[in-house]
C-alpha positions in Angstrom: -11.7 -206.4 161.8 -12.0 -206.2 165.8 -9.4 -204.0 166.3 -10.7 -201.5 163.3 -14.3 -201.4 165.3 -11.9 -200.9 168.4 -9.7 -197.7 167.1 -13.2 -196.5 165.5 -15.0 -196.2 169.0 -12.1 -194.9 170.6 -12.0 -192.3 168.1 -15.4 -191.7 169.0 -15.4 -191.1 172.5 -13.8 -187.7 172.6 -16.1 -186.0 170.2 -18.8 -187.8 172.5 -17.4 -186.4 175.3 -17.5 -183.4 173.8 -21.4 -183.4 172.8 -22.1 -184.6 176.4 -20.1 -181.5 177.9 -22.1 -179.2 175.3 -25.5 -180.7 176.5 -24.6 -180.1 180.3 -23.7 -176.6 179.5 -26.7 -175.7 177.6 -28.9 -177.3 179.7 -27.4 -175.2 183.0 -27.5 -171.8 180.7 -31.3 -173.1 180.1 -31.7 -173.6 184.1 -30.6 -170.1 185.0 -32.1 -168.4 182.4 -35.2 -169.5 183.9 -34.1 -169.4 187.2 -33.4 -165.3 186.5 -36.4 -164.5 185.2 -37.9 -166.2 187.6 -37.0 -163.8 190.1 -37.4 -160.8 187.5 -41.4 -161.9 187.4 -41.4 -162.6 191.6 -40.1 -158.8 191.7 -42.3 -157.6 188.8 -45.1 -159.4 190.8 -44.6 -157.4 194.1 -43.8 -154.4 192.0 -47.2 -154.4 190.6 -49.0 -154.6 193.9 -47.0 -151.5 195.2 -47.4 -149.6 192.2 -48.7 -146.6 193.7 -46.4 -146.2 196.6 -43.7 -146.3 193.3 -45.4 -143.6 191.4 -45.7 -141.4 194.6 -42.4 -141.6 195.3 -41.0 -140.6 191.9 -43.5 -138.0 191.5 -43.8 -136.3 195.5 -40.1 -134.5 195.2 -39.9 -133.5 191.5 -43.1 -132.4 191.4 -43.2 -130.2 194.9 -39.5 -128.9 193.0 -40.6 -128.0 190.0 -44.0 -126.1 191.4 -41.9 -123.9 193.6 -39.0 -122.6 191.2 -40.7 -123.2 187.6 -44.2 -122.3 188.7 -44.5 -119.7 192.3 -41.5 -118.0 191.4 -41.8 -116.8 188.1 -45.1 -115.2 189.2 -43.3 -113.5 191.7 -41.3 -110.0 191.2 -38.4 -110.5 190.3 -38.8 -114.2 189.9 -36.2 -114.9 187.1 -33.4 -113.1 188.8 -33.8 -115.4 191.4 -32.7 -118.7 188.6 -29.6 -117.0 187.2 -29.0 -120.8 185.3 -32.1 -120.0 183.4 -30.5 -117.5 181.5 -28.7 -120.1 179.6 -32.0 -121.3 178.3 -33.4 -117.7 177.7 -35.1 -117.3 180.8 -36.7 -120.6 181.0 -35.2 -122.6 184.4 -37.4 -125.4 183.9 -35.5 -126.3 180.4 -32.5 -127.0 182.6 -33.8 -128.7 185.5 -35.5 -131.3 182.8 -32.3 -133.3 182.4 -31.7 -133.0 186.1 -34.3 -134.2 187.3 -35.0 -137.1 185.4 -31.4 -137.9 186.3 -32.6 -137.8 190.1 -35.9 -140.1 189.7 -33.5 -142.7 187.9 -30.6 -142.1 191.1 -33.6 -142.4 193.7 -35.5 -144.8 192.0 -32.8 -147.2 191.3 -31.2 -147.2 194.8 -34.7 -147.1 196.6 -35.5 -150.7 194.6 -31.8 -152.1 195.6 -30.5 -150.8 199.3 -34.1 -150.7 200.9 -34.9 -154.1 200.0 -31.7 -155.3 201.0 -31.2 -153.4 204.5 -35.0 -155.6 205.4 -33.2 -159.0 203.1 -30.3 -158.6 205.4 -31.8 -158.2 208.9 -32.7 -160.4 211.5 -35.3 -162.2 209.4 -32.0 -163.2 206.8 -34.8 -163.6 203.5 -31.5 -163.0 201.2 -31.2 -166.7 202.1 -34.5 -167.9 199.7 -33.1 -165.9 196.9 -29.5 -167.2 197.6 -31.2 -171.0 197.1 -32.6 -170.6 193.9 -30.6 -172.4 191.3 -28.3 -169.5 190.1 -24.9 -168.5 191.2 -24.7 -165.8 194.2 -23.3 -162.9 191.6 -26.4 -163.4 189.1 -28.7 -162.8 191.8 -26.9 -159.6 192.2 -27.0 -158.6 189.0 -30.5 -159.3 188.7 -31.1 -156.8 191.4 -29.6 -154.0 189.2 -31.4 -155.1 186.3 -34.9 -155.4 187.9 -34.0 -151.3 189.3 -33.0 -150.4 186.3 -36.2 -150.9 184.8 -37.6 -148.9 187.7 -35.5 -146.6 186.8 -36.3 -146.2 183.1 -40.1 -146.1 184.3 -38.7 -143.5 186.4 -37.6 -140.9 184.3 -40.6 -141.8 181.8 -43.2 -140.6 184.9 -41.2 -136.8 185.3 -40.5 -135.8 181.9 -44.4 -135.2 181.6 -44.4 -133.8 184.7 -41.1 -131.6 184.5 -42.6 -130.3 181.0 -46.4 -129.4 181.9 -46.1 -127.9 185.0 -43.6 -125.0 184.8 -44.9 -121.8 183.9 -42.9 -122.0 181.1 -42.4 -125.1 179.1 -38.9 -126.2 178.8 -37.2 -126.5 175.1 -36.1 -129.6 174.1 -34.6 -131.4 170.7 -33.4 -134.9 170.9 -30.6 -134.6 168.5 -29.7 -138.6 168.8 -32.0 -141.2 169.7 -29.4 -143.8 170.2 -27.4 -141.6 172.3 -30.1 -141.1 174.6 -31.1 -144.5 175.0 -27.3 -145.4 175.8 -27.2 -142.9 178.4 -30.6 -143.5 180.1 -29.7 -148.0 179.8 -26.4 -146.7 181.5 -27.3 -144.4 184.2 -30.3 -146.8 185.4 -28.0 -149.7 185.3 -25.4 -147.3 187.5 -28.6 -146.2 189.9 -28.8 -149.9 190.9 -25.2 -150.4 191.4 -25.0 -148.0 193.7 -27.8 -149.0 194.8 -26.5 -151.8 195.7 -22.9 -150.6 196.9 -24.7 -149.2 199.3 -27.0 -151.8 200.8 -23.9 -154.2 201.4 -21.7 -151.6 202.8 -23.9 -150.5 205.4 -26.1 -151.8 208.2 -29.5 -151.7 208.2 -29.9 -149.6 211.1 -27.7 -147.1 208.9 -29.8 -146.6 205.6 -31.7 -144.3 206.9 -28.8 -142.0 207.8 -27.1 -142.8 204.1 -29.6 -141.1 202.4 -29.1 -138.0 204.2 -25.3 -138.4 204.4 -24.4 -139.6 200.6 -27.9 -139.4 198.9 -28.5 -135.9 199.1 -25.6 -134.2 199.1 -24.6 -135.9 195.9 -27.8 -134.9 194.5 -27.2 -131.5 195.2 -23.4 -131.7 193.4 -24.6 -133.7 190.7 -25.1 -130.8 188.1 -28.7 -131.7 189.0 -30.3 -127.7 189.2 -27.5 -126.2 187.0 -25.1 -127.7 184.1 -21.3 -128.7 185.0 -20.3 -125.4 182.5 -21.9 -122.9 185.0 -19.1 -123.8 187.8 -16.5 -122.3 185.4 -15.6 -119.5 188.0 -15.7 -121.9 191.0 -12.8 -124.0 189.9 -12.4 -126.5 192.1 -16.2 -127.9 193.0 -15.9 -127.7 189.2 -13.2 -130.6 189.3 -14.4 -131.6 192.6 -18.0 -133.0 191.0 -16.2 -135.1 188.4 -16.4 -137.9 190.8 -19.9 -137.6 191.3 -21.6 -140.4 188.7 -24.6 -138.1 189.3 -22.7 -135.6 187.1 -22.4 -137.6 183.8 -25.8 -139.0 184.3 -27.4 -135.2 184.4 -24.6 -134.1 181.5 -25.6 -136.6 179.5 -29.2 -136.3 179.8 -28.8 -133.0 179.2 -26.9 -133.5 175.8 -29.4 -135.9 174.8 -32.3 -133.7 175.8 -31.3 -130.2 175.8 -28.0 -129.9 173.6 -28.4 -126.3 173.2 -27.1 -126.0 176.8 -23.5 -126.1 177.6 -22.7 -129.8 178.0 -19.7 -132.2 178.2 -18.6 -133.7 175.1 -20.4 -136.5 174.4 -17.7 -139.2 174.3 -16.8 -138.1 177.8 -20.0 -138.5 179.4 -20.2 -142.2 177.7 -16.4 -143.3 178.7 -17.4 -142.2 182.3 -20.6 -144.0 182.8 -19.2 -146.8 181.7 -16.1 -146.6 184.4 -18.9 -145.5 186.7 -21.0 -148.9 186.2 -18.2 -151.4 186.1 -16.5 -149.7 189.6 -19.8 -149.7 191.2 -21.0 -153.0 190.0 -17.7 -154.6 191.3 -18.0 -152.9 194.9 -21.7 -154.0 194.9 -21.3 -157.6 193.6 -18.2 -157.8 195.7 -20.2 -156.7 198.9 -23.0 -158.7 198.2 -20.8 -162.2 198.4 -19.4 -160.6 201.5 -23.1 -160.2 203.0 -23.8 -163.7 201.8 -21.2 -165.8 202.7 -21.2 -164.1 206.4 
C-alpha cells in the first residue's frame, strides 16, 4: 500500500511542476502587462499636459501648405496651371495633397514622439535608465515607444483631414471605398512613423537630431509621393524606381487608395506587402539600436 501512495505522488509531481511553471508564467505576462501600460499612462500623462504644443505642431506646416497652393494660388491668374497634379483630380490639387499630407503628420508626428525624446533620454542626464528599471524586458520598452507614437500618430492624421478638406478653395473629393483597408494602412504607417522614429534616435547622437531632420526628414518628405501620386513620375523613370525605397511612398499610396481611389494608385496588395517589410526592417534596426544604446 506504501509503495502505491509512493508511485502515485511521483506521478504527481510532473503535472505539479507543470501547474507551478504555468502560474510563474502567467503571473510574469500579468507583471508586464501592467508594467507596459504603466508607461503607456506615464506617456499619456505628459502627453496631455503638452497637448497644445502637439496640436501646433501637426497643424503649423499643413496648414501654412495647404493655404498657399489650395487657397492664394487658385485666386491668382493662372493659378491651376501652376498644380499640373491637379489635373488628375479635375483641377482640384487639394484632393491630392489630402492623402499626402496626412501621410506627413503621421511621419512627423510619429518620429517627433520617438527620436526627440530619446536624443534628451540619451544625453548626459542618462533618464532611459528609469524606464530601463521598470519590470519589463529592454525590447518591450522599445516597442512601447512605437506604440505610444503610433497613437500620436493616428491623432495626427485625424487633426489634418479637417483641416486639409475645409480650407482649400476647393474641397477635395473623397470616397473611402474600404474601411478595413484604411484602417490597416493608417495602424501600419503609424506603427512604421515610430520605427523610424526610433531607428533614428539610436543611430544618431543627440547633438545630431537636429541636422537629421533636415538631412533625411525632409528630403524624404519631398520624394514620398507626398504633393503628387507615384503614377505622375511615369516619364521620369528612374526617381520613379528610385522612390520605391522611400516607406513615405506606400504610406501616401495607400492613403491615397484608401481615400482618393479615383487617382492613379499602386495596387492595393502592393502597398500592404511593403508596409509590412517597411515595419518589421525598421522595427529590427530600431529595437536593435535601442539595446545597443542601453547596454553601452
Amino acid at each position: 500500500m506504501t509503495e502505491l501512495l509512493q508511485s502515485e505522488s511521483k506521478a504527481q509531481l510532473p503535472v505539479t511542476r507543470q501547474q507551478d511553471i504555468r502560474r510563474k508564467q502567467s503571473s510574469k505576462l500579468v507583471q508586464y502587462t501592467r508594467a507596459f501600460t504603466g508607461l503607456l499612462l506615464r506617456d499619456f500623462h505628459v502627453l496631455r499636459r503638452e497637448l497644445f504644443p502637439f496640436a501646433i505642431r501637426v497643424c503649423m506646416n499643413p496648414l501654412l501648405f495647404l493655404f498657399v497652393f489650395t487657397y492664394v494660388i487658385p485666386h491668382m491668374n493662372s493659378g491651376a496651371a501652376m498644380n499640373p497634379t491637379g489635373a488628375m483630380a479635375g483641377g482640384a490639387f487639394s484632393t491630392v495633397l489630402l492623402p499626402g499630407l496626412m501621410a506627413v503628420a503621421i511621419m512627423f508626428s510619429g518620429i517627433a514622439a520617438v527620436a526627440l525624446p530619446l536624443a534628451q533620454d540619451f544625453g548626459s542626464t542618462r533618464e532611459i535608465d528609469d524606464r530601463v528599471m521598470c519590470p519589463l524586458p529592454v525590447s518591450a520598452i522599445a516597442v512601447e515607444k512605437i506604440f505610444f507614437s503610433a497613437i500620436q500618430s493616428i491623432i495626427a492624421a485625424g487633426i489634418v483631414y479637417p483641416l486639409a478638406y475645409f480650407v482649400p478653395t476647393i474641397h477635395p473629393t473623397t470616397h473611402v471605398s474600404s474601411w478595413p483597408f484604411l484602417v490597416v494602412v493608417l495602424v501600419l504607417s503609424s506603427l512604421i512613423a515610430g520605427a523610424l522614429g526610433l531607428t533614428i534616435g539610436t543611430s544618431v547622437r543627440p547633438q545630431q537630431i537636429g541636422l537629421i531632420f533636415g538631412v533625411v526628414v525632409i528630403p524624404i518628405t519631398f520624394l514620398g509621393c507626398v504633393y503628387y501620386p507615384w503614377a505622375a513620375l511615369t516619364h521620369i523613370r528612374w526617381l520613379q524606381v528610385g522612390v520605391l525605397i522611400n516607406p513615405i511612398v506606400y504610406m501616401s499610396e495607400g492613403l491615397r487608395a484608401a481615400l482618393t481611389p479615383a487617382l492613379p494608385h499602386m495596387p492595393n496588395a502592393l502597398i500592404l506587402v511593403m508596409l509590412i517589410i517597411s515595419l518589421c526592417l525598421l522595427t529590427w534596426l530600431g529595437i536593435r539600436g535601442f539595446l545597443r544604446r542601453v547596454i553601452l
